[in-house]
N, C-alpha and C positions, 0 to 999 in steps of 0.2 A: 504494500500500500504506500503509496509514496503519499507528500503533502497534499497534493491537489486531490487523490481520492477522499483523503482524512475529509476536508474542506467540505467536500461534494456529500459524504455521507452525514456529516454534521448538521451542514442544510436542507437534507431531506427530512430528518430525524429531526427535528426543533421546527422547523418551518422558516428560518429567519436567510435572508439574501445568503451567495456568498460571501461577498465582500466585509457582510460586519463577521461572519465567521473568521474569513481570511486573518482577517485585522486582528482577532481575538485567539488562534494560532499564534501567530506572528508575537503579539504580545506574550503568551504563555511562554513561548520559545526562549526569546527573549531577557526574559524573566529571571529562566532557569540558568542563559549562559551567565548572566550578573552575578547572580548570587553564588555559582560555583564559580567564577570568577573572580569571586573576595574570598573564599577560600571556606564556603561554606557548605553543605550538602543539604539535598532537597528530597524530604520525606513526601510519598506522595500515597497518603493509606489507599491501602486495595488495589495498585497500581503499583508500584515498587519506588526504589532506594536508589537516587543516584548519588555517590561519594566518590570524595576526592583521596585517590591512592596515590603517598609518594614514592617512586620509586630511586633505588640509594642509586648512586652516583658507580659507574663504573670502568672499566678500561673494556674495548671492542674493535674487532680487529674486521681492517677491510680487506677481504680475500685478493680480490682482485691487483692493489696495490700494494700487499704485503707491507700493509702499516699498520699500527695503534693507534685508536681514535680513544680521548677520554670523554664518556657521556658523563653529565653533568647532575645533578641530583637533578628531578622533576617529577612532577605531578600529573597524572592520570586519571579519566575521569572512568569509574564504573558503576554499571546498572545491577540493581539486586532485587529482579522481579516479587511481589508479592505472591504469599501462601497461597491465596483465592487465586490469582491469575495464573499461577505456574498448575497447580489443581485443574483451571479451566483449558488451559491448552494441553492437559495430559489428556 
């Protein structure tokens, strides 16, 4: 399902235009990269857990050029589907 189905299924389900859908997508979206962008996670009950994993800093070797590359400590973003949902897709 890409965006634009999400959108499409939204407005038949509610009744309301695309566009105030779009816009309220959009925001939701939005939303979520801010706040895991300050460094916070977004609980979303019955829907799941997205949290921010840092990963430690390490040495990584490029085959190709037969060199050492140092990655740097950094953070990664993960989803941790809800009980109900992951139950619903089983």
């Amino acid at each position: 399902m890409t965006k634009a189905d999400l959108v499409n299924s939204i407005a038949i389900t509610t009744g309301y235009d695309k566009t105030t859908i779009q816009h309220i997508v959009e925001a939701m979206m939005s939303s979520i990269k801010n706040t895991m962008s300050e460094g916070e996670n977004v609980y979303l009950r019955g829907f799941g857990t997205f949290v921010l994993k840092t990963r430690k800093a390490k040495v990584a070797r490029n085959i190709s050029k037969n060199i050492s590359i140092d990655v740097p400590q950094h953070n990664v973003v993960s989803f941790r589907a809800a009980q109900s949902f992951e139950e619903m897709v089983r």
